[in-house]
C-alpha positions in Angstrom: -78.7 -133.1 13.9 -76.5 -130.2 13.8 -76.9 -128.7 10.1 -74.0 -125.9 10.4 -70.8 -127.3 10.5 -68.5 -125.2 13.3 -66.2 -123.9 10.5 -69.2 -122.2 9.0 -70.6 -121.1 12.5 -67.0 -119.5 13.1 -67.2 -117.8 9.5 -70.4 -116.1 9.9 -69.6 -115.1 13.5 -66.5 -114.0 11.9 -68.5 -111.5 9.4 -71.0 -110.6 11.6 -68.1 -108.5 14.1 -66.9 -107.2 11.1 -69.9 -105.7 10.1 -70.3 -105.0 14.0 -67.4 -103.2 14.5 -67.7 -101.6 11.1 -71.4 -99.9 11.8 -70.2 -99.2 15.6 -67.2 -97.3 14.7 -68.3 -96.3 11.0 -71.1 -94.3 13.2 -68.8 -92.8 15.7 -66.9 -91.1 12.6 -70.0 -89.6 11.2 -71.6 -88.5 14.5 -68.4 -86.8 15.7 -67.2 -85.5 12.0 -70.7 -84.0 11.6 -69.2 -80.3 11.4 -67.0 -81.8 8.0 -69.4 -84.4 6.7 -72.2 -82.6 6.4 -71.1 -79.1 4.3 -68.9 -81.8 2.2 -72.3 -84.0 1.9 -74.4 -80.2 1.2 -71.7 -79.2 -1.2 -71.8 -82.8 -3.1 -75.3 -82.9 -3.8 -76.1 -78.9 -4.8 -72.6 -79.9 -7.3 -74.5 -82.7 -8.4 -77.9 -80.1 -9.1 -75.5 -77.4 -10.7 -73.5 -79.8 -12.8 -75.6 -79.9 -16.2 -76.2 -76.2 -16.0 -72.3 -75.1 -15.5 -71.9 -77.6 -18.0 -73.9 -76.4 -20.9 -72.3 -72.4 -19.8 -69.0 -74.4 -20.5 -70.4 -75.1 -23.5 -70.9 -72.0 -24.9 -67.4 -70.3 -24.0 -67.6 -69.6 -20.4 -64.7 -70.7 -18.2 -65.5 -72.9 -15.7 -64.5 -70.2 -12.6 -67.1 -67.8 -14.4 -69.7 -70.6 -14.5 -69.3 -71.9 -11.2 -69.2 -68.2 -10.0 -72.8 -67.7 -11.7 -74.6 -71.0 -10.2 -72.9 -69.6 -6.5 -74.6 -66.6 -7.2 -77.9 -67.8 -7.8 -77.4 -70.5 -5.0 -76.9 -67.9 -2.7 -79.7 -65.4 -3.9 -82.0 -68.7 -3.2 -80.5 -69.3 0.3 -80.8 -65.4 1.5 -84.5 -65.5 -0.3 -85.5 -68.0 1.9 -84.0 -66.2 4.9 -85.8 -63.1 3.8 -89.3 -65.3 4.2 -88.5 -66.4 7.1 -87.8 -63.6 8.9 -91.0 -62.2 7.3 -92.9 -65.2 9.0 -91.3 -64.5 12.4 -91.6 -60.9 12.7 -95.6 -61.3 11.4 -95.9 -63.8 14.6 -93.8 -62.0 17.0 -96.5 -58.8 16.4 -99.4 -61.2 17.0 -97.5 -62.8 19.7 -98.8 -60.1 22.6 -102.7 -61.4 21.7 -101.4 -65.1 23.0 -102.2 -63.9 26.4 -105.4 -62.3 26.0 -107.2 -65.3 24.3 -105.6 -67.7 26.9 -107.0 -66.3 29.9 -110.3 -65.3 27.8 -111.4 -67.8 25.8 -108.9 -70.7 26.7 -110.0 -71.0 30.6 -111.1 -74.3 30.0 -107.6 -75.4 28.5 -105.7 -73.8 31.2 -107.9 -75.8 33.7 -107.3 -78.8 32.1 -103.6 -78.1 31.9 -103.6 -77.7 35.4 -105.5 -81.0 36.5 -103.2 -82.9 34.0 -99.6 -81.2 35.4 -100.1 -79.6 38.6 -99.5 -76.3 37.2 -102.0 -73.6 38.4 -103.9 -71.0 35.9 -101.9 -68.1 37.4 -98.5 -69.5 37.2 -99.7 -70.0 33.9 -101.2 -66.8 33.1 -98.2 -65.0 34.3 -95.3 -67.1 32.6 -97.2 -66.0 29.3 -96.9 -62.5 29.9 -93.7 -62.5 30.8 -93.1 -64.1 27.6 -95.2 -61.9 25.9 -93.6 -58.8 27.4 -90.7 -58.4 25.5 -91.4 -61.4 22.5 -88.7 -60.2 21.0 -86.0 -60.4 23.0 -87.3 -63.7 23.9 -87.1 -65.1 20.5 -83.7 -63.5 19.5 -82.4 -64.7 22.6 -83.8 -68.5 21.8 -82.4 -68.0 18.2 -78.6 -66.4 19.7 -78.6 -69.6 21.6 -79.3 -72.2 19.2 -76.5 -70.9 16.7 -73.9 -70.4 19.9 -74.9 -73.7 21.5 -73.3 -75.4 17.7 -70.6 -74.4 15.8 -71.3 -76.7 13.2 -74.3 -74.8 12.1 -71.9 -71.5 11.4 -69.2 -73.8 9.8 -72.0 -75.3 7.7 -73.1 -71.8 6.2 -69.2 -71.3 5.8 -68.3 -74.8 4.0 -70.7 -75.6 2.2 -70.5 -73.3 -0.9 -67.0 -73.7 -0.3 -67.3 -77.4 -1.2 -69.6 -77.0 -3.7 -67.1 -75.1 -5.9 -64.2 -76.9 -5.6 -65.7 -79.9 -6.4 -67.3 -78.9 -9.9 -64.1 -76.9 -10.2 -62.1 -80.0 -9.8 -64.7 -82.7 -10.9 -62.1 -84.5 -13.2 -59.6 -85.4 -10.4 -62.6 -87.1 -8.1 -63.3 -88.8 -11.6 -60.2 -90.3 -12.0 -59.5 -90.8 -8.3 -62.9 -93.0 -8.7 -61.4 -94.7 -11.9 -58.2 -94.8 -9.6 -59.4 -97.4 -7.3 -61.8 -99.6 -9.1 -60.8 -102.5 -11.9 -60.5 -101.6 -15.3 -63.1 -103.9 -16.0 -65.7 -102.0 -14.1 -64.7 -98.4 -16.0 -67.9 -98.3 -17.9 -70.1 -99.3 -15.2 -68.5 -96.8 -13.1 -69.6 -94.2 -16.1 -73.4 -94.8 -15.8 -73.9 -94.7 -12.5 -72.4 -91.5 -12.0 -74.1 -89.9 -15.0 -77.2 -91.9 -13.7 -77.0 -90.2 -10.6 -76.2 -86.9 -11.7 -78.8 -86.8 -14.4 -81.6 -88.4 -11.9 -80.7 -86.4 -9.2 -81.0 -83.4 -11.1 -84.6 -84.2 -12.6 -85.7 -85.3 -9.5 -84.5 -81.7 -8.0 -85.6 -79.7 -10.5 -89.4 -82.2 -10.8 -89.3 -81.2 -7.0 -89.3 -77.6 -7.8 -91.9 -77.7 -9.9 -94.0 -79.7 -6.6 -92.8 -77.1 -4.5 -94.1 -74.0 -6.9 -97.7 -75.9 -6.9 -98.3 -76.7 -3.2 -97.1 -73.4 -2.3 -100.0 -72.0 -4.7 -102.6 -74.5 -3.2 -101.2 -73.8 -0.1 -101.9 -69.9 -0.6 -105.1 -70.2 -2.0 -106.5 -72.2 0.9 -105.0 -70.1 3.7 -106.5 -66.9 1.1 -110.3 -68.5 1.3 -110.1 -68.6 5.7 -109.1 -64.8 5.4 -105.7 -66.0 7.1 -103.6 -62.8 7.1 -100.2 -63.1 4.8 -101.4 -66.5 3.2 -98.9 -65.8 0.7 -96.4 -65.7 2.8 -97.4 -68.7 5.2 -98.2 -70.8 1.5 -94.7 -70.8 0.1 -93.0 -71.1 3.6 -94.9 -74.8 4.1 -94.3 -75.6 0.6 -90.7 -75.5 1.1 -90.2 -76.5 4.9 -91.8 -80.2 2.8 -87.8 -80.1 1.9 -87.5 -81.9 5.5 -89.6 -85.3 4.9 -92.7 -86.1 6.9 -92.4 -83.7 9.7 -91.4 -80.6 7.9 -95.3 -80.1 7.0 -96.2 -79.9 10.5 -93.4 -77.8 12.0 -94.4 -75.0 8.9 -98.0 -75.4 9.8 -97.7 -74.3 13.5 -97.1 -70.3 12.8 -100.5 -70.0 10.6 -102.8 -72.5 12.9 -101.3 -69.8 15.6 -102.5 -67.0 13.3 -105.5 -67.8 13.1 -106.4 -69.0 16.3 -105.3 -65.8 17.8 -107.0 -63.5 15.0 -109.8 -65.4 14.5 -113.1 -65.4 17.1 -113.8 -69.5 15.7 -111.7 -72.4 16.6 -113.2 -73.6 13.1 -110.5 -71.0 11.4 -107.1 -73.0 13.2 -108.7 -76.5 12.2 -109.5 -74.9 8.7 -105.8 -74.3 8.3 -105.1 -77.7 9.6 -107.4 -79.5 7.2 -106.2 -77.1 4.2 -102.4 -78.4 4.9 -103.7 -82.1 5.6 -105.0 -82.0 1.7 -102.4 -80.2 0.9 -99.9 -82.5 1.5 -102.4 -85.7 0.7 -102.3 -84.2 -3.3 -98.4 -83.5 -3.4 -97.7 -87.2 -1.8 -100.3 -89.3 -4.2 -101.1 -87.0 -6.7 -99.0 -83.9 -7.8 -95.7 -85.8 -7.0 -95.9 -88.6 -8.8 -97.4 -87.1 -11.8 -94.3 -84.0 -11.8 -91.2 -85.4 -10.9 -91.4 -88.4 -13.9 -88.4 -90.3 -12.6 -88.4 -90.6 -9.0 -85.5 -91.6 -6.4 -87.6 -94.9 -6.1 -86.7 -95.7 -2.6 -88.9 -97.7 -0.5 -91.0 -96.1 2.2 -89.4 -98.6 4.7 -85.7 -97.6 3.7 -86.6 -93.8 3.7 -88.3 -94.0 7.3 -85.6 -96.0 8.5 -82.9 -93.8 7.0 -84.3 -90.7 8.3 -84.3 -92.0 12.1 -80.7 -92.9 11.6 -79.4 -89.5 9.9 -81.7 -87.6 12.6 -79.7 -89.4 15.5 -76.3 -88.7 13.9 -76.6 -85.6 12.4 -79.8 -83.4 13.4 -82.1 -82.0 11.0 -79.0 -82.2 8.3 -79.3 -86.0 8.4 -83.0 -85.7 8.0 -82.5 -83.6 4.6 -79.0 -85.5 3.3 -80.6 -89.4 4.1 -82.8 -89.4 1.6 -80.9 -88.5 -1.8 -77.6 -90.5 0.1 -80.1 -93.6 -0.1 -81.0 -92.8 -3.4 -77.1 -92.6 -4.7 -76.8 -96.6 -2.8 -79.5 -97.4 -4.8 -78.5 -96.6 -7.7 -75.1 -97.9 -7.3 -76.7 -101.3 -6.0 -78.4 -101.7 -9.3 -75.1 -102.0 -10.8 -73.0 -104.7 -8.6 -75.0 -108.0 -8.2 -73.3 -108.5 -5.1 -75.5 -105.9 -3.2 -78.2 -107.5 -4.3 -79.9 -107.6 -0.5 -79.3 -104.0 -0.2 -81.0 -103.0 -3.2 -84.1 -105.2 -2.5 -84.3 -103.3 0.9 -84.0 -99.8 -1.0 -86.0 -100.3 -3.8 -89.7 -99.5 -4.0 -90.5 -101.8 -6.8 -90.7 -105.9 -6.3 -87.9 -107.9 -7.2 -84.3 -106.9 -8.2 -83.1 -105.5 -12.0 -80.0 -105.2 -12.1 -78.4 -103.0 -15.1 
């Protein structure tokens, strides 16, 4: 017996190329409007951060240029800070970089032999593409660098955009308001109202409760990497902390430089896998510990929706999807708690069992 009548068979095939077409070409937009989407997206969410602190200047007599000129400024103090460490971290490896050589072909024979029996390649071919890597390290590096930022335009119009969009829209915050109020019911005005102070207000805690995590694991971080005698541990400490910024995988990407340093300063392999196990805790504490315990009100996303979202927004975007997913996800969230017709969304985003709608 046939329990779907064909009208309703029709229907659902009807919505389900809708929704089809609607992902297909919905994804198309993104992928290829990744040098606008993505400094709008940037400039969004650091508005979003900045909003209760241009506010409360507001407030107190400032004019709103003035304010939003002030939260740029420290915005951008932040950014070249960061760049500053960086390039600290880079230029630290690029001096160790000639000893890469040396402790290959002395004390790595056994890994260049097995590199050879698993791909054909011989020690010498190996032995002599490092030193002519190591021969000029940094030419090699700034030429790897000059060719990642010509290869995409979109990073330099990112850089250029973003603060760009990050003014205009706290300078002009009212008109995306009432464009908002603009194209939903009347009826749904309040609703509207919470869940964009909602978001606002959690986004903000949740930024500023990550700050906090970020200050902390960048002091464990320190202190391990200060107890193995790893040079610049400092330096090393704060960079991992905030390389965490990119979920799951930014931990390991900050980790390689120092497991480098040590294994090509130290005479122990025990000192690289000391660094390993130091980030490994590390990371273990800010997940189930530090985390939850600092930032009180979390995005509460589920761990499916967050691994899921970050594949996605790495294949459309890069590393940019990696670091907007997560807080975009949040945002649906908290907009799904509000309309009970995205009921099935939210139960897929939320961490917690069950739905609550507000």
């Amino acid at each position: 017996m046939n329990l779907i009548s064909p009208s309703k068979k029709v229907d659902f095939l009807s919505q389900s190329l809708k929704w089809v077409l609607f992902i297909f070409f919905g994804s198309m937009i993104l992928y290829y409007g990744k040098v606008v989407f993505c400094p709008l997206l940037f400039g969004l969410l650091i508005a979003m951060i900045m909003y209760p602190a241009c506010k409360k200047m507001e407030e107190k007599g400032l004019s709103r240029g003035y304010a939003i000129g002030i939260c740029l400024f420290f915005i951008t103090l932040l950014v070249l800070s960061l760049i500053w460490l960086m390039e600290i971290q880079v230029s630290i490896f690029l001096d160790k970089l000639p000893l890469l050589t040396e402790r290959l072909t002395g004390t790595s024979e056994s890994a260049m032999i097995w590199f050879e029996n698993a791909f054909g390649i011989s020690t010498d071919e190996q032995t002599v593409f490092f030193k002519k890597f190591t021969e000029n390290p940094e030419n090699s590096i700034a030429k790897i660098i000059t060719n990642i930022f010509s290869a995409t335009l979109s990073t330099l119009v990112l850089l250029l955009l973003t603060p760009i969009f990050f003014a205009l829209f706290l300078f002009h915050r009212g008109t995306f308001v009432r464009f908002l109020k603009s194209i939903v019911n009347q009826e749904h005005h309040d609703k509207l109202y919470l869940i964009l102070n909602e978001s606002i207000l959690s986004y903000f805690k949740f930024a500023k409760g990550t700050f906090y995590v970020y200050c902390i694991v960048g002091i464990l971080n320190s202190i391990g990497l200060l107890l193995l005698g790893i040079e610049n541990a400092i330096v090393y400490g704060l960079i991992a902390a905030l390389m965490t910024i990119i979920p799951y995988i930014g931990i390991f990407i900050s980790a390689a430089i120092p497991v480098s340093i040590a294994y090509l300063t130290k005479d122990s392999m025990w000192y690289p896998f000391g660094v390993i196990v130091i980030f490994t805790v590390v990371q273990y504490l800010e997940a189930n510990v530090i985390y939850p315990k600092v930032v009180g009100a979390q995005l509460n996303l589920s761990t499916w929706a967050t691994l899921v979202g970050i594949v996605i927004g790495t294949i459309i975007w890069g590393i940019a999807g990696m670091i907007l997913i997560t807080p975009l996800l949040a945002i649906l969230k908290i907009v799904s708690d509000y309309i009970p017709e995205w009921k099935p969304l939210n139960l897929l985003l939320n961490r917690d069992e069950g739905y609550q709608p507000k």
